[in-house]
mmCIF file as Biopython writes it, N, C-alpha, C and O atoms, coordinates in Angstrom:
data_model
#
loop_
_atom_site.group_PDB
_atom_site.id
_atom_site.type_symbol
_atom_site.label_atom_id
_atom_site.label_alt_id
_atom_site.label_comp_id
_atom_site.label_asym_id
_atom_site.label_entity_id
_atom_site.label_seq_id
_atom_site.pdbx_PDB_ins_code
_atom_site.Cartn_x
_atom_site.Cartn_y
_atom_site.Cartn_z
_atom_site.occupancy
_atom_site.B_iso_or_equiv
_atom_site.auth_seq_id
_atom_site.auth_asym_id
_atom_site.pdbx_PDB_model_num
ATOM 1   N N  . UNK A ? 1  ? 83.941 85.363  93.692  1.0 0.0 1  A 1 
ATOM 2   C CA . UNK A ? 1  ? 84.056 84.624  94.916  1.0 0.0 1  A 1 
ATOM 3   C C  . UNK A ? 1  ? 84.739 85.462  96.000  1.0 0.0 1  A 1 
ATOM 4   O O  . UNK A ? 1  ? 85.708 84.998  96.601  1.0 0.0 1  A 1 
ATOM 5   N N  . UNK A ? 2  ? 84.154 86.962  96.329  1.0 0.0 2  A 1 
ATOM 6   C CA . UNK A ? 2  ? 84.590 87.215  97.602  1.0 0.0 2  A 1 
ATOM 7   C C  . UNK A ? 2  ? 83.600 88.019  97.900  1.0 0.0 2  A 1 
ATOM 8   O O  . UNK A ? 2  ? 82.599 88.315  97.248  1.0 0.0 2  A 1 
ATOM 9   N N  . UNK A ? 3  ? 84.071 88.453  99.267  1.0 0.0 3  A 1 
ATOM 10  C CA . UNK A ? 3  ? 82.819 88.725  100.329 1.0 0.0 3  A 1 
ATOM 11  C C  . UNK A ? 3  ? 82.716 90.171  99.648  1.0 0.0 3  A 1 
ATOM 12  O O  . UNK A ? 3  ? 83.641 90.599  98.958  1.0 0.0 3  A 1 
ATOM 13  N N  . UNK A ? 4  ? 81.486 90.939  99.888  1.0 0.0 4  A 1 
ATOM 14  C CA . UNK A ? 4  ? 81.029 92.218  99.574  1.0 0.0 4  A 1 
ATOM 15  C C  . UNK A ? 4  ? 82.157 93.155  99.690  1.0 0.0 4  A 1 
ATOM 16  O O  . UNK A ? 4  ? 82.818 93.431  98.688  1.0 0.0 4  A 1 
ATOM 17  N N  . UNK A ? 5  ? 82.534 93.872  101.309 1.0 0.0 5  A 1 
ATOM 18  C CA . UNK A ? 5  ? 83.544 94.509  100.827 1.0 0.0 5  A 1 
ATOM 19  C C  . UNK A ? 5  ? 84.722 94.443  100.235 1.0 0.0 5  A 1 
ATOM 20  O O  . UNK A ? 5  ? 85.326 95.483  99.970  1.0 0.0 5  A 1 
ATOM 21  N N  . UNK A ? 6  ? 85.296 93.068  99.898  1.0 0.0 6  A 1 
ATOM 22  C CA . UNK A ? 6  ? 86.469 92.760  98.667  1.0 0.0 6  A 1 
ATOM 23  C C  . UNK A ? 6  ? 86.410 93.467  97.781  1.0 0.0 6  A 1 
ATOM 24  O O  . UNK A ? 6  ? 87.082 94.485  97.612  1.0 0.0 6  A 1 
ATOM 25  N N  . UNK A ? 7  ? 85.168 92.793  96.731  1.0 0.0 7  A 1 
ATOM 26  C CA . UNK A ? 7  ? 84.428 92.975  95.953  1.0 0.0 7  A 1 
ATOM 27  C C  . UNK A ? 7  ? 84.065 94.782  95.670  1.0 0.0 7  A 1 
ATOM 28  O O  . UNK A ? 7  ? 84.582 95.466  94.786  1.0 0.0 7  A 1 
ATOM 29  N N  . UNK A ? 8  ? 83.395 95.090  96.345  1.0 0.0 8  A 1 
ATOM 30  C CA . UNK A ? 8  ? 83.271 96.434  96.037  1.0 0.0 8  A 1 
ATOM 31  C C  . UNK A ? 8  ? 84.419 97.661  95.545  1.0 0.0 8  A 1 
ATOM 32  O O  . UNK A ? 8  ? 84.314 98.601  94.757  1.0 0.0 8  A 1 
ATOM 33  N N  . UNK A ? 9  ? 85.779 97.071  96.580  1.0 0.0 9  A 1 
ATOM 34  C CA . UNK A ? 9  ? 87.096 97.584  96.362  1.0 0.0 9  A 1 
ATOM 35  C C  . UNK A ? 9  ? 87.602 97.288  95.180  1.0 0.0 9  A 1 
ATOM 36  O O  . UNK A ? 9  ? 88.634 97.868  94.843  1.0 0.0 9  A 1 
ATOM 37  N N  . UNK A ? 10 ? 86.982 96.313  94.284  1.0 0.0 10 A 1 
ATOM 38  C CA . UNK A ? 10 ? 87.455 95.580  92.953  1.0 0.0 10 A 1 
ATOM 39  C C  . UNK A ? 10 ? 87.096 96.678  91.824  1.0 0.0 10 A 1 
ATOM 40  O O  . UNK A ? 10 ? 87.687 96.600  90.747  1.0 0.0 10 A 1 
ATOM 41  N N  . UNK A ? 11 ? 86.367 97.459  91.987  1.0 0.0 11 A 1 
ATOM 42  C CA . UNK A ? 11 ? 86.189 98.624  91.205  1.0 0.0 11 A 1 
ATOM 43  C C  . UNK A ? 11 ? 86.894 100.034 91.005  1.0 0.0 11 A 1 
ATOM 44  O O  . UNK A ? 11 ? 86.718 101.118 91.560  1.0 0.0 11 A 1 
ATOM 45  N N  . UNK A ? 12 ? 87.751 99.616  90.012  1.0 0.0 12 A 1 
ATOM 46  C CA . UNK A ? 12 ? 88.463 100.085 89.290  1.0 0.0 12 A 1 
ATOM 47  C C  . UNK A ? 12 ? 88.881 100.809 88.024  1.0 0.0 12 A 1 
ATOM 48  O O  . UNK A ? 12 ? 88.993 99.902  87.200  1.0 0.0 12 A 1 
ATOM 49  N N  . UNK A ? 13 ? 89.156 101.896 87.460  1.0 0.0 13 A 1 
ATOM 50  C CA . UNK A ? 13 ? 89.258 101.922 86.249  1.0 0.0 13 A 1 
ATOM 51  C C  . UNK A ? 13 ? 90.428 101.794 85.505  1.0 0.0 13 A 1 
ATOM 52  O O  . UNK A ? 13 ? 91.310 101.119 86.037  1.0 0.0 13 A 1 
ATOM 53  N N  . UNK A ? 14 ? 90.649 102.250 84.457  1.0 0.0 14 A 1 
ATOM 54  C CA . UNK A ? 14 ? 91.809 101.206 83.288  1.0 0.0 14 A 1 
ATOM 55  C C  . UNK A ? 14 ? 93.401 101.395 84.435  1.0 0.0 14 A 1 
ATOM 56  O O  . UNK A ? 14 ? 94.200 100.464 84.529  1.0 0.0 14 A 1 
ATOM 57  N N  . UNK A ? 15 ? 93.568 102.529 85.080  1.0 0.0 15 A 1 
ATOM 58  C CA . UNK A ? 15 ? 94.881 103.163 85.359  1.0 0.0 15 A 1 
ATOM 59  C C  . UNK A ? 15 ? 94.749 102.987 87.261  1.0 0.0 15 A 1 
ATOM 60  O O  . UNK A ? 15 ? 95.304 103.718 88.081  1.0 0.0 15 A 1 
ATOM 61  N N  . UNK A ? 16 ? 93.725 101.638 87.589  1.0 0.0 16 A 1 
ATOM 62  C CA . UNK A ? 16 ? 93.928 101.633 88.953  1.0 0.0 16 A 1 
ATOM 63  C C  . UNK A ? 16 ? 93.721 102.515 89.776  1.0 0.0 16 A 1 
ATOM 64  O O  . UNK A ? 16 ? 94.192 102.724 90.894  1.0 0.0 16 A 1 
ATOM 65  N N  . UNK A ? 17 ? 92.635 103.277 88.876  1.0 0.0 17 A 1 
ATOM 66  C CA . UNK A ? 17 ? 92.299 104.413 90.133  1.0 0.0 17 A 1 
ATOM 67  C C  . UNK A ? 17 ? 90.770 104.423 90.787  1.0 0.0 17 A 1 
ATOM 68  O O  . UNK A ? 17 ? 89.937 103.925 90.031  1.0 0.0 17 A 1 
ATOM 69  N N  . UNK A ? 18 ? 90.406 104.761 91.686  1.0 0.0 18 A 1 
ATOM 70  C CA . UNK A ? 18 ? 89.191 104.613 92.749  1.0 0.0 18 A 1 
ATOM 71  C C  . UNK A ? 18 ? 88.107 105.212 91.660  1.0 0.0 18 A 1 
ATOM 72  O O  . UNK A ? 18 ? 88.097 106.423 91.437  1.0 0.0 18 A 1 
ATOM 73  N N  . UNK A ? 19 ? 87.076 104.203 90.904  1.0 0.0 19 A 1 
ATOM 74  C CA . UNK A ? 19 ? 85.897 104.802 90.879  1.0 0.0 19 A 1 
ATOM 75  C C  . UNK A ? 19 ? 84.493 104.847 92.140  1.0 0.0 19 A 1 
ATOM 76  O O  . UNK A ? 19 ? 83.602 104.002 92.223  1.0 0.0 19 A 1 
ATOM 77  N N  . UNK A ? 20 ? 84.639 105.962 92.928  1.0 0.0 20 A 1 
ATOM 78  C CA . UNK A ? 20 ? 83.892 106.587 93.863  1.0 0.0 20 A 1 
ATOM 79  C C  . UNK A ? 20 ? 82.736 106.321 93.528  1.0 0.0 20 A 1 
ATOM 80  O O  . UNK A ? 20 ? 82.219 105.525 94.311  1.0 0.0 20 A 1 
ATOM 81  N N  . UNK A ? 21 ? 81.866 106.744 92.418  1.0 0.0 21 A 1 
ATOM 82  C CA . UNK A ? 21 ? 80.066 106.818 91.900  1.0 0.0 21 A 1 
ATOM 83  C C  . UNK A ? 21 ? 79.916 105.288 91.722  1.0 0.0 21 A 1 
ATOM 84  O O  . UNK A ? 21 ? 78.721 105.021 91.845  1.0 0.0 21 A 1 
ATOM 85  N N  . UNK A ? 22 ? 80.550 104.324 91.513  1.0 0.0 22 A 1 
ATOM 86  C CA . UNK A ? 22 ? 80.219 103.029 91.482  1.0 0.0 22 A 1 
ATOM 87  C C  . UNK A ? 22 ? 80.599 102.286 92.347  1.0 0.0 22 A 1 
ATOM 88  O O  . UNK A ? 22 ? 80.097 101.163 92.325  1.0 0.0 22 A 1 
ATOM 89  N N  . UNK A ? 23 ? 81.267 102.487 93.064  1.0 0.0 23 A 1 
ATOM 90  C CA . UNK A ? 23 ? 82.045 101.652 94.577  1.0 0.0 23 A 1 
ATOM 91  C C  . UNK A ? 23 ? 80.345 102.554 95.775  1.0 0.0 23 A 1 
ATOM 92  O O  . UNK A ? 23 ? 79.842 102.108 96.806  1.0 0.0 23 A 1 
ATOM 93  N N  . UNK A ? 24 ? 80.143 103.274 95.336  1.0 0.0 24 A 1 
ATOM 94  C CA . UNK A ? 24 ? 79.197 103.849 96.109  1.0 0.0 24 A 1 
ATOM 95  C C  . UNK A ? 24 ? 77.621 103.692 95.975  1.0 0.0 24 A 1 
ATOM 96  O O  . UNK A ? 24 ? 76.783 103.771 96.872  1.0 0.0 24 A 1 
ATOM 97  N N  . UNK A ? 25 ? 77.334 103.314 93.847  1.0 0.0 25 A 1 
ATOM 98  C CA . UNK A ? 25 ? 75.964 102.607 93.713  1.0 0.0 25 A 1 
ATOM 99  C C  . UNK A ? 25 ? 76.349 101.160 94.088  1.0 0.0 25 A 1 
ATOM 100 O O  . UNK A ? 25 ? 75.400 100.376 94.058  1.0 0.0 25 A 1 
ATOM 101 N N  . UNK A ? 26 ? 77.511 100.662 94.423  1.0 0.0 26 A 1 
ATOM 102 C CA . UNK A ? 26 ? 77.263 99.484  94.635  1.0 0.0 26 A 1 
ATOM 103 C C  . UNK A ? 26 ? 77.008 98.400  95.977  1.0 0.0 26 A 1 
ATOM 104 O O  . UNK A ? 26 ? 76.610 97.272  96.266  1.0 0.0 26 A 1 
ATOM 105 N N  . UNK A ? 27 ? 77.632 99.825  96.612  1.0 0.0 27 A 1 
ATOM 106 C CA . UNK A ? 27 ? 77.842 99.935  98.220  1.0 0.0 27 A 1 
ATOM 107 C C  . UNK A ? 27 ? 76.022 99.852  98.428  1.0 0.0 27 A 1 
ATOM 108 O O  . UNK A ? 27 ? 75.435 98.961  99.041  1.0 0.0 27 A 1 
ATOM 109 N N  . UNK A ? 28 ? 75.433 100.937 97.791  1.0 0.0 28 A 1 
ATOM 110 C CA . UNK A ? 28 ? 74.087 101.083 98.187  1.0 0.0 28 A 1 
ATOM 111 C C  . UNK A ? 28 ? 73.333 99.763  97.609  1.0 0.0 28 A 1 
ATOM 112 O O  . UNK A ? 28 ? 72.308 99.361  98.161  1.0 0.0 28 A 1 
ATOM 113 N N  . UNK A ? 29 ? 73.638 99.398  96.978  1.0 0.0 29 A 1 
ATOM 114 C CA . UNK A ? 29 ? 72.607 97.976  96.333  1.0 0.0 29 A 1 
ATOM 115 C C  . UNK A ? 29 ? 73.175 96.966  97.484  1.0 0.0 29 A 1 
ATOM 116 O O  . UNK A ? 29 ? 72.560 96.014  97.965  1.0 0.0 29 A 1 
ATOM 117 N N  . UNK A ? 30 ? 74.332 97.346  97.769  1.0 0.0 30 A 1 
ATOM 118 C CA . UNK A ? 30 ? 74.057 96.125  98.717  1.0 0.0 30 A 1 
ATOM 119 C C  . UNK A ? 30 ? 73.950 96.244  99.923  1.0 0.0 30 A 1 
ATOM 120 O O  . UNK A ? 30 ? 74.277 95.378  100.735 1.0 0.0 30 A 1 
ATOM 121 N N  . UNK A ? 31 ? 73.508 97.265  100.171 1.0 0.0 31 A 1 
ATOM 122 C CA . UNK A ? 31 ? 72.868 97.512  101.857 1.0 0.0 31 A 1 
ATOM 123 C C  . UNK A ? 31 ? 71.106 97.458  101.894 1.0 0.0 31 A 1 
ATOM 124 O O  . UNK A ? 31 ? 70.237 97.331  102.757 1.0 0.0 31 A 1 
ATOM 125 N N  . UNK A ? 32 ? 71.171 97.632  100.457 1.0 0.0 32 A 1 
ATOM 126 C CA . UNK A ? 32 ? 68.944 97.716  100.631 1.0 0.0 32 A 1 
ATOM 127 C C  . UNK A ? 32 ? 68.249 96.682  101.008 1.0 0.0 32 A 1 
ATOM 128 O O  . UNK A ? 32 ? 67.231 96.768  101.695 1.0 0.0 32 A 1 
ATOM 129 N N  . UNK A ? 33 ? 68.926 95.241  100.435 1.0 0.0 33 A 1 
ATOM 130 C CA . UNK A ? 33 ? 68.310 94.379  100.775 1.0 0.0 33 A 1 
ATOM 131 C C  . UNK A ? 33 ? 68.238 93.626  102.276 1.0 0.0 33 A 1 
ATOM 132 O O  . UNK A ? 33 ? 67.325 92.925  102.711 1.0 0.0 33 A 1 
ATOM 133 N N  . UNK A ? 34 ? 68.797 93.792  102.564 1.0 0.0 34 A 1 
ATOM 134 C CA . UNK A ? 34 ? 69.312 94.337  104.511 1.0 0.0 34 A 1 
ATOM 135 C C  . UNK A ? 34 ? 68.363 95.083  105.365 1.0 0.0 34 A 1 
ATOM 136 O O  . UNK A ? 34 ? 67.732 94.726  106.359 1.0 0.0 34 A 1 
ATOM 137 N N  . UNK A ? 35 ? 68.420 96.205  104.731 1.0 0.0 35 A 1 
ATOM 138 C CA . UNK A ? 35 ? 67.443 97.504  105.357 1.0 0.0 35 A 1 
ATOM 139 C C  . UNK A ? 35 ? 66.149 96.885  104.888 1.0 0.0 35 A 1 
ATOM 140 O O  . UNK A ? 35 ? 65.535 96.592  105.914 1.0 0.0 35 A 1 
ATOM 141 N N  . UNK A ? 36 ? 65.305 96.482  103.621 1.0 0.0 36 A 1 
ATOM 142 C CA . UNK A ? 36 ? 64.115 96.177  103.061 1.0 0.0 36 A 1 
ATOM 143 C C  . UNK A ? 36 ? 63.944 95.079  104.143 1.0 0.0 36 A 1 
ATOM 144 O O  . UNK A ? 36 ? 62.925 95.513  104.681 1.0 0.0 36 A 1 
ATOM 145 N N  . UNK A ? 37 ? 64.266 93.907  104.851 1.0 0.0 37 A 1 
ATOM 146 C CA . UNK A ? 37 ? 64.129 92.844  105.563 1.0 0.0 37 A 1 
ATOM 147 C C  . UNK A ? 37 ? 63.921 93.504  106.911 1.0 0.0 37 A 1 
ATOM 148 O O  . UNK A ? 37 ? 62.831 93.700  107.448 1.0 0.0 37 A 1 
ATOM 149 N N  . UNK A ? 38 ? 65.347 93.880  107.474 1.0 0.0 38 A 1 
ATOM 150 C CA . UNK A ? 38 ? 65.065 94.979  109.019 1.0 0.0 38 A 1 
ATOM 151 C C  . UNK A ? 38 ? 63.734 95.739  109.047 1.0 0.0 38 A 1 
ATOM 152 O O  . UNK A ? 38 ? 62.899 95.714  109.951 1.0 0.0 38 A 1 
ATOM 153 N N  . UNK A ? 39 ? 63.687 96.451  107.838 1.0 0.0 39 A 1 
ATOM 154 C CA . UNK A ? 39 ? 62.182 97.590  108.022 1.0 0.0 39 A 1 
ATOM 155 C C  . UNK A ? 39 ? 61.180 96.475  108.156 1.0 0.0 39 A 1 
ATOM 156 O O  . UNK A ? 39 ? 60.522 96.349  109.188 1.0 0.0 39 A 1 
ATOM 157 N N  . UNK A ? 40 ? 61.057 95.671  107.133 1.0 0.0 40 A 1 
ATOM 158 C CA . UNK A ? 40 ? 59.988 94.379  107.402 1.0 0.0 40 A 1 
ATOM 159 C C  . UNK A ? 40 ? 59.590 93.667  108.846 1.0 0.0 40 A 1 
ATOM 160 O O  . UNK A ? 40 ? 58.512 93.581  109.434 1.0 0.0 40 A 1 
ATOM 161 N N  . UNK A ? 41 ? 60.979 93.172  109.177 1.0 0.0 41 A 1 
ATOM 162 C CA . UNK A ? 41 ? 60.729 92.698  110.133 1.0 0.0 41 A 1 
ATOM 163 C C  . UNK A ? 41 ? 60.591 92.844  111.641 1.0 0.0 41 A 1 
ATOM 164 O O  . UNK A ? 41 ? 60.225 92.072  112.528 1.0 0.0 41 A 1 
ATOM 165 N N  . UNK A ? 42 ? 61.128 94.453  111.615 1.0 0.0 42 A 1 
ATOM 166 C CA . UNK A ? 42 ? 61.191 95.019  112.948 1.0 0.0 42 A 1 
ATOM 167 C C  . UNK A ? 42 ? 60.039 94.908  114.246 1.0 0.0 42 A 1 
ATOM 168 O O  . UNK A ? 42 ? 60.252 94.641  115.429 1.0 0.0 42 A 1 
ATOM 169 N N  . UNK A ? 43 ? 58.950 95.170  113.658 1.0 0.0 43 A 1 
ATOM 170 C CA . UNK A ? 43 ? 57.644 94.897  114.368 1.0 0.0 43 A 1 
ATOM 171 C C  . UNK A ? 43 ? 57.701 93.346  115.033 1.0 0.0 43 A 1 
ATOM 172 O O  . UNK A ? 43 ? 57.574 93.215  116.250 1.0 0.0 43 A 1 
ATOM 173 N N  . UNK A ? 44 ? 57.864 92.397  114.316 1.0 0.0 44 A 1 
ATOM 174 C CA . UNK A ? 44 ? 57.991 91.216  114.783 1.0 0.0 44 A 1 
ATOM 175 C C  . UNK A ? 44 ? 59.230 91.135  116.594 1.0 0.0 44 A 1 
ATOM 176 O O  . UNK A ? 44 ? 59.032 90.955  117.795 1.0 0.0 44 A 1 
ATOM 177 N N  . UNK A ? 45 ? 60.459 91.406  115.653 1.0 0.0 45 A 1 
ATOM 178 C CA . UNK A ? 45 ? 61.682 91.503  116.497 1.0 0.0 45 A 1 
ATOM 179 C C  . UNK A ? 45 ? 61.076 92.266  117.872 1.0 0.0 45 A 1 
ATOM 180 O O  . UNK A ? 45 ? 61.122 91.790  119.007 1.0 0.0 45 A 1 
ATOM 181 N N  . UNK A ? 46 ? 60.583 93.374  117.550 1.0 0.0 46 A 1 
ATOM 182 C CA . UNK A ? 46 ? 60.555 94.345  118.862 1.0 0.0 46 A 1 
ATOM 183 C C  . UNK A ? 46 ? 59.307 93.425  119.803 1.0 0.0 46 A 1 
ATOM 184 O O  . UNK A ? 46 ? 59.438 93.323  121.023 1.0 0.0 46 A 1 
ATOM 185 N N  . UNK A ? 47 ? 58.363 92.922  119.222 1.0 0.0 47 A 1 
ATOM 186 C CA . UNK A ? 47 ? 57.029 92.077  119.791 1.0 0.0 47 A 1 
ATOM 187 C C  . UNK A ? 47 ? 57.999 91.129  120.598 1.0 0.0 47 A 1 
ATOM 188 O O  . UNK A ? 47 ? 58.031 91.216  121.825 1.0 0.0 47 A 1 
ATOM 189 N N  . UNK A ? 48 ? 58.883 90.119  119.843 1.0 0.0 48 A 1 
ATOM 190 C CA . UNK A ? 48 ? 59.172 88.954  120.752 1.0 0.0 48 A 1 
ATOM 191 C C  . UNK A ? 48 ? 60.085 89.590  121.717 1.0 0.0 48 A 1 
ATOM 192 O O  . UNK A ? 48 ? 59.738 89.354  122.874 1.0 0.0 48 A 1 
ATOM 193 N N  . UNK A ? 49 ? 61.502 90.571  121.583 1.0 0.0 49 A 1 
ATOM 194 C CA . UNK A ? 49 ? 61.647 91.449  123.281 1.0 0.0 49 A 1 
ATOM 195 C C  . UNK A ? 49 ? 60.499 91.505  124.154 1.0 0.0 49 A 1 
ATOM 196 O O  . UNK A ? 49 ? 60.484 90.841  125.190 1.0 0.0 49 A 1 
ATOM 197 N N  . UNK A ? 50 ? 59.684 92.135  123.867 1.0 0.0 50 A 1 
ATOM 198 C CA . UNK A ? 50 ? 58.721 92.584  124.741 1.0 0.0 50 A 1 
ATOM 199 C C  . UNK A ? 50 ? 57.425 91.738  125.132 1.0 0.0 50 A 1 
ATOM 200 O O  . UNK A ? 50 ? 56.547 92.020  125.947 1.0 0.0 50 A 1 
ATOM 201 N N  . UNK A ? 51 ? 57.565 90.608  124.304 1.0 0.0 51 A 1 
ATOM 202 C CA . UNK A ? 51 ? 56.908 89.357  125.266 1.0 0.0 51 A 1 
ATOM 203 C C  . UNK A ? 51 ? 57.947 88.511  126.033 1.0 0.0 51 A 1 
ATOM 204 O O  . UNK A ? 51 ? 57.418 87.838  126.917 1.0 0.0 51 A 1 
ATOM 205 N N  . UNK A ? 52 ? 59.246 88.369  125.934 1.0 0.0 52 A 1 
ATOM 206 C CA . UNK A ? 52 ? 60.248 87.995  126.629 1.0 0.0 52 A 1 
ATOM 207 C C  . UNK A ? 52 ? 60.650 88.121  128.090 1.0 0.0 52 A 1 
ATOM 208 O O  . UNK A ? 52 ? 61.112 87.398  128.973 1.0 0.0 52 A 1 
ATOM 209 N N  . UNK A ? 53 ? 60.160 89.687  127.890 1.0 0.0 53 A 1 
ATOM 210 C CA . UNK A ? 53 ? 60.087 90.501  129.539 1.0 0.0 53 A 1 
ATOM 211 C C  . UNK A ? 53 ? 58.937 89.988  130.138 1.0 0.0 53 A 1 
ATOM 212 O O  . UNK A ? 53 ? 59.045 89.706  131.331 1.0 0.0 53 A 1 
ATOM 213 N N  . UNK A ? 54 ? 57.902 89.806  129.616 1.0 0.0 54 A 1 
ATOM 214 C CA . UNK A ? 54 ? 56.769 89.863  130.412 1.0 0.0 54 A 1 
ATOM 215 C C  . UNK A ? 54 ? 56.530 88.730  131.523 1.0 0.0 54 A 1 
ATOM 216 O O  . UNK A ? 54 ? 55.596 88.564  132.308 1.0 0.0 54 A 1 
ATOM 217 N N  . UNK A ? 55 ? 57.676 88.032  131.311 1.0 0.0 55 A 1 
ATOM 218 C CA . UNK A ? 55 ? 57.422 86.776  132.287 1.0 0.0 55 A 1 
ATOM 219 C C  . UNK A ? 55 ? 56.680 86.151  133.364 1.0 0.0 55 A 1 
ATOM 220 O O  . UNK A ? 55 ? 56.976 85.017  133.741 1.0 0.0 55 A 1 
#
């Protein structure tokens, strides 16, 4: 029950020290599904700006 970057900081090993390679695959899993939607939907987004202007 906490927000992403909490969470990500929660990764730890036995002696409280920063595991980097997993604070960092985890960082990346949770930015793809973000980026996979943006790349998707960009075409749309940029269409309705630019019928917005056309007034």
């Amino acid at each position: 029950m906490f927000t992403l970057p909490q969470a990500l900081t929660r990764f730890t090993d036995a002696y409280d020290g920063q595991m980097w390679n997993t604070q960092l695959a985890a960082a990346t899993m949770t930015v793809l599904p973000m980026l996979v939607v943006f790349v998707l939907a960009q075409r749309q987004f940029v269409e309705g700006l630019a019928h917005s202007g056309l007034k």
